[in-house]
C-alpha positions as CSV (number, residue, x, y, z in Angstrom):
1,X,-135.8,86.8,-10.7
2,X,-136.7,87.0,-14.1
3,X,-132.7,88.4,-14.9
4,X,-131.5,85.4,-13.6
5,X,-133.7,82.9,-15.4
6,X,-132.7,84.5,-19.0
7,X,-129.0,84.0,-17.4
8,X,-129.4,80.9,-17.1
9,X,-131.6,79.9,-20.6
10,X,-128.3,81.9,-22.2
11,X,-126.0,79.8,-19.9
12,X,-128.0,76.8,-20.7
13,X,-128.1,77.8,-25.0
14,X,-124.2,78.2,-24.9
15,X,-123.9,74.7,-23.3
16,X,-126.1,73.6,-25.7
17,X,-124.0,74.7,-28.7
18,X,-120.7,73.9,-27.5
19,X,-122.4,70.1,-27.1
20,X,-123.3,70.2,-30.7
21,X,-120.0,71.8,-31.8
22,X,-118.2,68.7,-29.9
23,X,-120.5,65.9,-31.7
24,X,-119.9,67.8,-35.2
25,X,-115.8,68.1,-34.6
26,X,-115.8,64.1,-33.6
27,X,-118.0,62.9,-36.4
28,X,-115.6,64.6,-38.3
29,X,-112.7,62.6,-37.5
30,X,-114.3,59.9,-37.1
31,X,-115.3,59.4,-40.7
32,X,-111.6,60.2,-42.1
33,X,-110.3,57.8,-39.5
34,X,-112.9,55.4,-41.1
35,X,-111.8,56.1,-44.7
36,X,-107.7,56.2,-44.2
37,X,-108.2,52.6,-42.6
38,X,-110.6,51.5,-45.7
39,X,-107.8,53.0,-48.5
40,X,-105.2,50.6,-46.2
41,X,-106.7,48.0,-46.8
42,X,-104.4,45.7,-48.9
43,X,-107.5,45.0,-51.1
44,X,-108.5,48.5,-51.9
45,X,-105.6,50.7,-53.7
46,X,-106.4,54.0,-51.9
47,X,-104.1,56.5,-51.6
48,X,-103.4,59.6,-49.0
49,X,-104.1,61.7,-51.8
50,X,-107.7,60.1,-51.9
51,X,-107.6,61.0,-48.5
52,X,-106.9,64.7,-48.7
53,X,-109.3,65.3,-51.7
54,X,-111.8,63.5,-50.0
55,X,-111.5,65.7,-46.5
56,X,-109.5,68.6,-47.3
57,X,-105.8,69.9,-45.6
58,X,-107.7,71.3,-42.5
59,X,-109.5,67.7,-41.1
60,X,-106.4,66.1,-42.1
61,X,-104.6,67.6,-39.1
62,X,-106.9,66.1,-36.3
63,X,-107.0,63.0,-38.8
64,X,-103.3,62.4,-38.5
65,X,-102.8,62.6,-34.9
66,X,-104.2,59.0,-35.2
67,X,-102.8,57.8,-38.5
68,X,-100.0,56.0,-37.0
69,X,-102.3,54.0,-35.0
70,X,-104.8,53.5,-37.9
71,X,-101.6,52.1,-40.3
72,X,-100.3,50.0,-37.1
73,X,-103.8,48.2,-36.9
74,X,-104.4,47.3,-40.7
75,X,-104.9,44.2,-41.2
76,X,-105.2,43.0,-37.9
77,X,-108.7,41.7,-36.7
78,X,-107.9,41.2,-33.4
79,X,-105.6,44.7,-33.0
80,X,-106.5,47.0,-29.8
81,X,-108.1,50.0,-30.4
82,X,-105.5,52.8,-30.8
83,X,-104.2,55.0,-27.8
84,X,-106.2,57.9,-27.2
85,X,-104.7,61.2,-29.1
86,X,-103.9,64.6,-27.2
87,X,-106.0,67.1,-28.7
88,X,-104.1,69.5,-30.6
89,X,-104.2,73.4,-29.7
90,X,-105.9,75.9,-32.1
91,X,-102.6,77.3,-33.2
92,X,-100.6,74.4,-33.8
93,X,-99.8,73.5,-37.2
94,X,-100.7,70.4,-38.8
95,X,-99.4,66.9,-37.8
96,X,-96.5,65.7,-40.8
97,X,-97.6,62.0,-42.0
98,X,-95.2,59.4,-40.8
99,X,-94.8,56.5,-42.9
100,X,-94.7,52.9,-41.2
101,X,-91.1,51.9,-42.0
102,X,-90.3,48.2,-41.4
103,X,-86.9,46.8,-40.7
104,X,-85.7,44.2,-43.1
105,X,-85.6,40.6,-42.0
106,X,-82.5,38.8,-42.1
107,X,-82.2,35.0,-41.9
108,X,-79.1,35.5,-39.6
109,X,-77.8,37.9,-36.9
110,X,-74.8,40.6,-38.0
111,X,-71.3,39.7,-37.6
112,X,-71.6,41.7,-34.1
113,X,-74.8,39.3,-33.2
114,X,-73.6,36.0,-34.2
115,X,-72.1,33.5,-31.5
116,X,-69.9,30.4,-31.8
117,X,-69.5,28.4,-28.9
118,X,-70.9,31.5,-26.6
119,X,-68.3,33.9,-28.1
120,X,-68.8,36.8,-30.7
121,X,-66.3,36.7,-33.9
122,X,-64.7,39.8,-32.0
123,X,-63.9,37.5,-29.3
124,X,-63.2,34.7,-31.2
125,X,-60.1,36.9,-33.0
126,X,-58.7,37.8,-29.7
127,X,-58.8,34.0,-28.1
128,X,-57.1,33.0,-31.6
129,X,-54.5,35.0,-31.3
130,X,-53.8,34.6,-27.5
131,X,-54.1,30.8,-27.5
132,X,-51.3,28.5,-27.6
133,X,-52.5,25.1,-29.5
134,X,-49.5,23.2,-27.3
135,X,-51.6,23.4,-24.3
136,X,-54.2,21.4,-22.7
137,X,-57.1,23.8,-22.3
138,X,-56.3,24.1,-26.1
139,X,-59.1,21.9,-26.9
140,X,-61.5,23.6,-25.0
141,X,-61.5,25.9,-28.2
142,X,-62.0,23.3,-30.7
143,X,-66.2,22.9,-31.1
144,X,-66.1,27.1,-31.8
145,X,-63.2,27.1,-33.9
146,X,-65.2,24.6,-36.0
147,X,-68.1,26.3,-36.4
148,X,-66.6,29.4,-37.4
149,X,-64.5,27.7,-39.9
150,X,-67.5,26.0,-41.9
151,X,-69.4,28.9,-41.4
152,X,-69.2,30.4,-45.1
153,X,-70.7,33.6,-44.0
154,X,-68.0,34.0,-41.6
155,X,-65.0,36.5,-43.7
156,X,-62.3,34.0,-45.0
157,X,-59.4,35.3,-43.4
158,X,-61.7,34.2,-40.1
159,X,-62.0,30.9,-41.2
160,X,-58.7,30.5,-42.1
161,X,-57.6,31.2,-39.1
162,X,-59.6,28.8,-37.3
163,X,-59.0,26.0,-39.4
164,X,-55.2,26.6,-39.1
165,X,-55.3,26.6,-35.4
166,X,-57.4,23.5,-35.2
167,X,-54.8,21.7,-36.9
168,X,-52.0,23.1,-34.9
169,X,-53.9,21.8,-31.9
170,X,-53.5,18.3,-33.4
171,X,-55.0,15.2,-32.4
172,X,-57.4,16.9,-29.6
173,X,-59.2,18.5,-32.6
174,X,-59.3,15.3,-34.7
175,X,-62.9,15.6,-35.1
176,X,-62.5,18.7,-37.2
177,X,-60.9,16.6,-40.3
178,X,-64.2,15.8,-42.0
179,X,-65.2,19.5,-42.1
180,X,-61.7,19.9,-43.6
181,X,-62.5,16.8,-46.4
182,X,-65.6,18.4,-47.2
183,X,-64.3,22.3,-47.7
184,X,-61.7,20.4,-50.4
185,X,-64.7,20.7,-52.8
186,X,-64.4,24.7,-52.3
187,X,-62.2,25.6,-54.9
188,X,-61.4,28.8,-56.6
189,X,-58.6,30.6,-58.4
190,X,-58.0,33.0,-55.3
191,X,-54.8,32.2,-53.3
192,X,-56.4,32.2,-50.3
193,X,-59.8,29.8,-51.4
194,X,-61.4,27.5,-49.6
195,X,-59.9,24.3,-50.6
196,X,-56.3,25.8,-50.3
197,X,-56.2,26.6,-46.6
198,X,-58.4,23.8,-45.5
199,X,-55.7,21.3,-47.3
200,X,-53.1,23.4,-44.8
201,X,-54.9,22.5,-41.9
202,X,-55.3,18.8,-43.0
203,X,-51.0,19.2,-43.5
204,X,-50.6,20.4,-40.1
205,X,-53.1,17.8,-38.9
206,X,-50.3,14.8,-40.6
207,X,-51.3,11.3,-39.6
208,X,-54.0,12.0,-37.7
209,X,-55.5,13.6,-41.2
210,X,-55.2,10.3,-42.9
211,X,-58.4,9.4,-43.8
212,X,-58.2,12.7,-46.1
213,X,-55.6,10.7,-47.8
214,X,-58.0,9.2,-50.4
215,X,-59.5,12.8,-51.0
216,X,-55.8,14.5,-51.2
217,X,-54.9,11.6,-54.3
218,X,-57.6,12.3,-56.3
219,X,-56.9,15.7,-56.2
220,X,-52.9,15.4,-56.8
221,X,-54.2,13.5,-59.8
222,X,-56.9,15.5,-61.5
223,X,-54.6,17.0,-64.1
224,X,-58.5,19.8,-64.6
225,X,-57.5,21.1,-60.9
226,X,-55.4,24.3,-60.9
227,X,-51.3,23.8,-60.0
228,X,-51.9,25.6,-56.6
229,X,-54.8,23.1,-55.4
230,X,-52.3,19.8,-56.2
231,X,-49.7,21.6,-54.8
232,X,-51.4,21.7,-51.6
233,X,-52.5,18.3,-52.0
234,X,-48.9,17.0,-51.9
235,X,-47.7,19.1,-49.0
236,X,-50.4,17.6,-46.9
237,X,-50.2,13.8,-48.2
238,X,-46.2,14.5,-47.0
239,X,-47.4,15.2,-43.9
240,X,-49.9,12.0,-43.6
241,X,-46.7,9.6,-45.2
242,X,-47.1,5.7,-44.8
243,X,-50.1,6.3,-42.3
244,X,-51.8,5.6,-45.5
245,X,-50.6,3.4,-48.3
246,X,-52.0,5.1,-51.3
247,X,-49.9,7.9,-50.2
248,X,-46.0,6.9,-51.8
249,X,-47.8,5.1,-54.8
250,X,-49.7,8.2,-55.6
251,X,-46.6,10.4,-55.4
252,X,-44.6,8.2,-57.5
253,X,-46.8,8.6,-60.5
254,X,-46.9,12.1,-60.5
255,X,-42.8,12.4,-60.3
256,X,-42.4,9.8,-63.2
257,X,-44.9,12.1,-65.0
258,X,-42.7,13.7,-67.8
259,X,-45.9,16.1,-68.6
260,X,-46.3,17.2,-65.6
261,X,-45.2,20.6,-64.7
262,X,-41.5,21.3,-63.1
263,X,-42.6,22.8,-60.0
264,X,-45.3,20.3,-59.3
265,X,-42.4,17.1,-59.8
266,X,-39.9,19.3,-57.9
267,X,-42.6,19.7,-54.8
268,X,-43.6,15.9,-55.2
269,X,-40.1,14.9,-54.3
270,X,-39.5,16.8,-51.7
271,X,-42.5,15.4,-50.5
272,X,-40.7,12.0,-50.8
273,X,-37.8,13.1,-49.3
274,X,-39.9,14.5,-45.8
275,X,-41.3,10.4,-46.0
276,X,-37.4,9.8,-46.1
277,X,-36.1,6.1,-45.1
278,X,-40.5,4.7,-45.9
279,X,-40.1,6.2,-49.1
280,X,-37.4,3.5,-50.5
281,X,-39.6,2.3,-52.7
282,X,-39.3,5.9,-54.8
283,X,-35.5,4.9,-55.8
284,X,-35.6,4.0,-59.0
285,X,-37.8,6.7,-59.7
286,X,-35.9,8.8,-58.2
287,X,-32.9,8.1,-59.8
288,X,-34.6,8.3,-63.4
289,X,-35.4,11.6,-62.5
290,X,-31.7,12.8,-61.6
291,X,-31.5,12.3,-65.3
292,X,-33.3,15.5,-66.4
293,X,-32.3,18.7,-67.6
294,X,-33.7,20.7,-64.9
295,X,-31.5,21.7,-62.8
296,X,-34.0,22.0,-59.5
297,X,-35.5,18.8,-60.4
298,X,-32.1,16.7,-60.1
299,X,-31.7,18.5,-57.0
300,X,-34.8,18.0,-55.6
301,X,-34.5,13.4,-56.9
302,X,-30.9,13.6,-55.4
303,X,-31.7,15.1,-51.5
304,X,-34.9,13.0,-51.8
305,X,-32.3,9.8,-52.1
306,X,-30.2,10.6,-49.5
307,X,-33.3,11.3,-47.1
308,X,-33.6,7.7,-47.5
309,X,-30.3,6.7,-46.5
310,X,-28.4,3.1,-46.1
311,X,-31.4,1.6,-47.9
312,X,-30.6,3.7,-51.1
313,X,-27.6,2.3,-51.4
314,X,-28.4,1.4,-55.2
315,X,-27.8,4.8,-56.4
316,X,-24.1,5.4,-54.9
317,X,-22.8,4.7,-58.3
318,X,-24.9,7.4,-59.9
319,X,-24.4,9.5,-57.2
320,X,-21.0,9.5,-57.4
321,X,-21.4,10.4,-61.2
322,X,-23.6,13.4,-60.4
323,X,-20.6,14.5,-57.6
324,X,-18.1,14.3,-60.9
325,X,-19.9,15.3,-63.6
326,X,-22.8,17.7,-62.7
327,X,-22.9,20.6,-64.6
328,X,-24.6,22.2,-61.2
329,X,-22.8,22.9,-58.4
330,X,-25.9,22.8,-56.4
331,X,-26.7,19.1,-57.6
332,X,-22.8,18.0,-57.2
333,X,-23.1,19.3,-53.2
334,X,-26.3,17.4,-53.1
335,X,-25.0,14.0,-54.2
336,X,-21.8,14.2,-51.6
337,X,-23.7,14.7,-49.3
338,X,-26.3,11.9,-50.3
339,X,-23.3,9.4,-50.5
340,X,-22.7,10.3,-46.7
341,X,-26.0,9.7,-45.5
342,X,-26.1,6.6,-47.5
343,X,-23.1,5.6,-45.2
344,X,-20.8,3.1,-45.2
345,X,-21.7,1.5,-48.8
346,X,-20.5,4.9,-50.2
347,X,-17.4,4.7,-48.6
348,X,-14.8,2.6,-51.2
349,X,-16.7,4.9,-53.8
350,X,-15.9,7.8,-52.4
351,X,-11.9,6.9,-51.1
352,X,-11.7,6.2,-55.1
353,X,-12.5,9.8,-55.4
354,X,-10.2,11.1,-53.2
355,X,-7.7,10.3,-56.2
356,X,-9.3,11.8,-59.3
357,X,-7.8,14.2,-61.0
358,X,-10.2,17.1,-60.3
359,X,-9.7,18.7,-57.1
360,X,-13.2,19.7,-57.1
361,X,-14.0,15.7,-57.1
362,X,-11.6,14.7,-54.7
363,X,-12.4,17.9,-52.0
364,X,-16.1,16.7,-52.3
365,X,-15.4,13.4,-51.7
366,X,-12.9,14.0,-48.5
367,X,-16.0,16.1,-47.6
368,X,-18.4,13.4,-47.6
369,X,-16.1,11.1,-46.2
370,X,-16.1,13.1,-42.7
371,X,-19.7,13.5,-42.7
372,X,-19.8,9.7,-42.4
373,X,-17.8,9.6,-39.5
374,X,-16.8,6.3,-37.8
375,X,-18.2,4.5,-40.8
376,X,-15.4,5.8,-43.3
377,X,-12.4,4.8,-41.0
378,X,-11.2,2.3,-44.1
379,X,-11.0,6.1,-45.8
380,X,-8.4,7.3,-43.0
381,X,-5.2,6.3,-45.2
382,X,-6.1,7.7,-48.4
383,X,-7.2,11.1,-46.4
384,X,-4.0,11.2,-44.8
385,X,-2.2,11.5,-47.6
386,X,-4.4,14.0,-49.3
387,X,-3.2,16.3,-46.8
388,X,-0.2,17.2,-49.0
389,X,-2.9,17.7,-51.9
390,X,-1.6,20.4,-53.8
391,X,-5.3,21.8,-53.6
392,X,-5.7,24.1,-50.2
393,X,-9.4,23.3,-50.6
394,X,-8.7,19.1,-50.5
395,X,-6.2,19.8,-48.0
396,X,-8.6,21.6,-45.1
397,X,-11.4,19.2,-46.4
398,X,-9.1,15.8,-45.5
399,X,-8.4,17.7,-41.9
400,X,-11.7,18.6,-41.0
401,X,-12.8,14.7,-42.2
402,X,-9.7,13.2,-40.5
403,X,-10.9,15.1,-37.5
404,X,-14.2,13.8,-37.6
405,X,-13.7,10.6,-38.1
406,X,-10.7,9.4,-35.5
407,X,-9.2,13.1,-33.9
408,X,-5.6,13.1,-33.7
409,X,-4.9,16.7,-32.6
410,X,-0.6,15.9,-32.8
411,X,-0.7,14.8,-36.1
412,X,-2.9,17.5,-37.5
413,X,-1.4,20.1,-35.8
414,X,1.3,20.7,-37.9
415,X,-1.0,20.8,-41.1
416,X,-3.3,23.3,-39.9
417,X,-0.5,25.6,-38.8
418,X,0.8,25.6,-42.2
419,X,-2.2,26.8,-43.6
420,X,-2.4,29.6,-41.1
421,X,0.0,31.9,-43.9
422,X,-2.1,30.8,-46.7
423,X,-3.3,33.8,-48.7
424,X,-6.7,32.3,-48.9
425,X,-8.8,33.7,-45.9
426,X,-11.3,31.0,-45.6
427,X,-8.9,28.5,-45.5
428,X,-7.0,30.4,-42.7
429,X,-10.6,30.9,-40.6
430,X,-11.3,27.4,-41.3
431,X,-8.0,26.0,-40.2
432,X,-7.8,28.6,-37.3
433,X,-11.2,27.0,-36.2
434,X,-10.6,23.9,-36.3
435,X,-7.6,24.5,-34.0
436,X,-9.8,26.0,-31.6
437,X,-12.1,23.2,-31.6
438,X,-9.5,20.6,-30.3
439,X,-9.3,22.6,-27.0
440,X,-6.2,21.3,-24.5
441,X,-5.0,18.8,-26.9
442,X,-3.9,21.9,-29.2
443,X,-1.5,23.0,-26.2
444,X,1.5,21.8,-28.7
445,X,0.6,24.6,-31.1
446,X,1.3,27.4,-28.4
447,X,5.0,28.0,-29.3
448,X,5.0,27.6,-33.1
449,X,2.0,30.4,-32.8
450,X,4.4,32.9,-30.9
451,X,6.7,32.8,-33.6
452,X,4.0,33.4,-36.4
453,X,3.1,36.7,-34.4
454,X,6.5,37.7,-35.6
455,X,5.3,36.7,-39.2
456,X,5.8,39.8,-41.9
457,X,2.5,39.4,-43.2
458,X,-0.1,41.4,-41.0
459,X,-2.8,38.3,-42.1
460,X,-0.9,35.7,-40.7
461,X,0.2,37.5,-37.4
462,X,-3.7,38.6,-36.6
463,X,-4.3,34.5,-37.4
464,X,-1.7,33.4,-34.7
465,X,-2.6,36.3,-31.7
466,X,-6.2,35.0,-32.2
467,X,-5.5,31.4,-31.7
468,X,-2.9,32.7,-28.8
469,X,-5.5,34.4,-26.7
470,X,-7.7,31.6,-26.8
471,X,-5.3,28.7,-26.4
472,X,-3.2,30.5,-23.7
473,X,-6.3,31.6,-21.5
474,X,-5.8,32.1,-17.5
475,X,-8.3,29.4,-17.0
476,X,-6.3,27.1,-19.1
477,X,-9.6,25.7,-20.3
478,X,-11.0,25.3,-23.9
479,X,-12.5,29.1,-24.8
480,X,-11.4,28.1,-28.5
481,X,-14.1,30.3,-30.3
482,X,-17.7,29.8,-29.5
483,X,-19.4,26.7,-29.3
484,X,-20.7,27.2,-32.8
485,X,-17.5,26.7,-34.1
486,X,-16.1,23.8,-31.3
487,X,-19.6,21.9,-32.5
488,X,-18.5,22.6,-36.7
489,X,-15.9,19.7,-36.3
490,X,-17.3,17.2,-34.0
């Protein structure tokens, strides 16, 4: 009996001191638990080093099973008590100290995040690219693609996409032209800035862009604002014309602008020349400008005159001066064919010229001549006789405007056979197409070709087989060439 009542006291002793060991071992992480929260505080400048001084290395492993909790509850008043913590075996080595890391705010979602009109960028790219801004449901796109292109985090080549496709869409995206007027103030010396591409998309946008207009004038005219912005500037006021009338007036001024660069002059009237019959009140202008010594420049004044057409019909005398005296051949082809849009004011000008003594002059003129068509048929006589010009190049000129004007296969016939043995070779294509082109009513021709396949020269009999096979087809129908050709002499 008495055995087991000291078995027991010894039981009861062991208890006993395992108890106390348990009360010890928590008070002692209590208090660093206590402590690490204290040198958290933002108002006390503790440190973990404190910490480990304070406790030692070996309570610092049961400490920081908790010290995650500890640093997630700092400063929170209200915070619920942290999770309970495993205990840690005997053997296991000490807990490393995790520091709280906290992700960064950002004002806006990433480029993967972000949604316009329900539709990542990602998206967005793909629906650009597959959507055609002719159709309908086109404008089902327009609210995003306007976001994305005023969105200045968005990357540029983005928004320049955008904002050219809202102005292909046209007038269903109208509402996007004030975002476009307001991105006009966001210059830069890159090519592809701000204010550059959103000028495009006013351009494509044309009349329906005109209240830009005002915007686009004061640009072309701030002489401070780089070449390339002005530039755009013009090509879009083109675009918008008479739909507002600053628009001519504005362009004008800058052509008439001696200090103004070349290029910019040049690109100002081909703007007036787009405008074309509304832009009559450029003329004079225009035709002080055919004056200067740039070459591009005259070029640019003359096609810009004949884009205007019968109400230009001032300037025939010094178009007919540029078609003589030109020292570019690029500006002389301009001005014929400015006196043949001008029509049939130009005509007694240019019969005058059929005469002069340069066969440049007088091939030029029998060119313009047939451009004018029925209009020049006071011209006929004085083109007939220049087909004995002694100038191949007058010659095939006066056909092909003969032709055009009041066809007469029978009486060209013989003309254009003769020049099937000339040694030039594009006077012999040109003839030989013009052949073609008169179809049935170049039947007569059959037999005088036969005997030119018996020619000596091998040019001229390869000429005459060609016009054979097509003339003598077993259809009997017109295969003369293609319809290229048939359409180069109607």
């Amino acid at each position: 009996m008495s055995q087991r009542i000291d078995k027991r006291r010894a039981r009861d002793d062991k208890t006993q001191r395992q108890l106390q060991q348990t009360s010890h071992s928590s008070s002692d992480i209590r208090q660093p638990m206590q402590y690490a929260k204290e040198c958290w505080e933002p108002e006390n400048n503790g440190t973990m080093n404190q910490i480990i001084q304070q406790f030692g290395r070996l309570q610092l492993a049961a400490m920081s099973c908790v010290l995650v909790a500890v640093i997630g509850g700092c400063g929170q008043a209200n915070s619920p008590p942290p999770a309970p913590v495993e205990p840690k075996l005997a053997h296991s080595p000490p807990a490393p100290v995790v520091a709280a890391t906290v992700a960064p705010t950002e004002d806006r979602p990433t480029e993967l995040e972000r949604r316009y009109d329900g539709l990542t960028l990602a998206e967005w790219r793909q629906r650009i690219k597959d959507l055609d801004p002719n159709d309908p449901a086109a404008a089902q796109a327009v609210w995003g693609l306007m976001e994305i292109a005023g969105d200045s985090d968005v990357p540029r080549h983005t928004r320049r996409q955008a904002a050219l496709t809202l102005g292909r869409i046209g007038p269903p995206a109208k509402q996007a032209v004030p975002l476009f007027i307001k991105l006009l103030d966001e210059t830069g010396t890159d090519e592809n800035a701000t204010s550059r591409w959103a000028a495009k998309a006013l351009a494509l946008f044309g009349v329906v862009a005109k209240s830009a207009a005002p915007v686009l004038i004061q640009r072309l005219k701030d002489k401070s604002a780089h070449l390339i912005d002005r530039m755009a500037a013009v090509d879009a006021l083109s675009q918008i014309g008479i739909a507002d009338a600053g628009v001519v007036p504005a362009l004008i001024e800058t052509l008439s602008s001696v200090g103004e660069q070349a290029e910019l002059r040049v690109l100002t009237a081909e703007a007036l020349a787009y405008i074309g019959s509304n832009a009559s009140a450029a003329v004079p202008a225009l035709l002080r400008v055919t004056g200067d010594k740039d070459e591009n420049l005259r070029r640019a004044a003359v096609a810009a005159i004949g884009a205007v057409g019968p109400m230009a019909d001032v300037a025939v005398p010094t178009l007919a001066e540029l078609l003589v005296f030109d020292e570019s051949a690029a500006v002389r082809d301009q001005a014929a064919d400015a006196l043949s849009r001008i029509g049939s004011s130009a005509t007694k000008l240019l019969t005058r010229l059929l005469a002069d003594e340069d066969a440049e002059v007088r091939w030029r003129a029998a060119q313009s001549l047939g451009t004018i068509r029925p209009l020049a048929k006071s011209a006929v006589p004085a083109l007939t006789k220049a087909l004995e010009d002694g100038n191949a190049e007058v010659r095939i000129n006066a056909m092909e405007a003969l032709w055009a004007i009041d066809p007469d296969a029978k009486s060209l016939i013989p003309f254009l056979l003769a020049e099937f043995t000339n040694d030039d070779r594009q006077i012999r294509v040109r003839a030989y197409k013009l052949l073609i082109a008169m179809g049935e009513e170049a039947r007569p021709a059959i037999e005088r070709l036969r005997k030119l396949t018996g020619d000596d020269r091998p040019f001229v009999r390869q000429t005459a087989r060609k016009a054979l096979e097509s003339l003598t087809s077993i259809d009997g129908k017109q295969t003369g060439g293609s319809e290229r050709d048939s359409n180069r002499y109607q």
